[in-house]
C-alpha angles and dihedrals in degrees: 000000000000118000098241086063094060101052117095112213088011112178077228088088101125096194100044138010118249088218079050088047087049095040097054087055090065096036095238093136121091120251092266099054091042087055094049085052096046082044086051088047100046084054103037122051100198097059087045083056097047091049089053102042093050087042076066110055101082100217114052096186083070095056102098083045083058087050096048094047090045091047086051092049093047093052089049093051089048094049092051093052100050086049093056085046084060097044097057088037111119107243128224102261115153100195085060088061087039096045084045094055088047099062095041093055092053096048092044085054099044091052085056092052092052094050100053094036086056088043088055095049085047092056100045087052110081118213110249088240091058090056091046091050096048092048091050093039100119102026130086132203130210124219 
């Protein structure tokens, strides 16, 4: 995952400034530039979202604190993820493929072995029709 994508609050916005986002908080901007934010925000939710949830942190001096502390939560959750990835990840160990073909192939072979050791007992089995009909062979029968 790239870095810009970890950052909260991140100058890299492309559709508002985050100093235009903090300004309009504390109504510094003029009429015409609080009416192209609440335009973004009527077209973009997020930015809707991002308005509202600032408009709800009390003291606005400790915004850029909140973004740090969020960044630094988000990089240890992501830390964390990607260790537990890790964790559950499959390691390069050759004796487990080894182990794995082993057992395939006995089992392949063995399957082999069952099946021409029952074909044999088959064959050696005659079908009861066959021995009737060896044991009739010569005789006829009228109906």
């Amino acid at each position: 995952m790239s870095e810009d994508l970890k950052d909260i609050l991140s100058n890299s916005n492309k559709d508002i400034d985050n100093q235009q986002l903090m300004d309009y908080l504390s109504k510094q901007l003029s009429k015409e530039e609080a009416h192209d934010i609440e335009k973004m925000m009527a077209d973009d939710e997020f930015i809707n979202d991002a308005v509202e949830g600032l408009q709800q942190i009390s003291n606005t001096a400790n915004i850029e604190a909140y973004a740090e502390q969020l960044n630094y939560n988000l990089q240890k959750q992501l830390a964390l993820k990607k260790q537990r990835k890790e964790k559950r990840k499959l390691k390069d160990q050759p004796w487990i493929y080894l182990a794995i073909m082993t057992i395939l192939l006995i089992c392949t072979i063995l399957y082999f072995v069952l099946k021409r050791r029952v074909h044999q007992q088959h064959k050696q089995v005659q079908p009861v029709s066959d021995v009737r009909a060896q044991r009739f062979n010569g005789l006829r029968f009228k109906v």
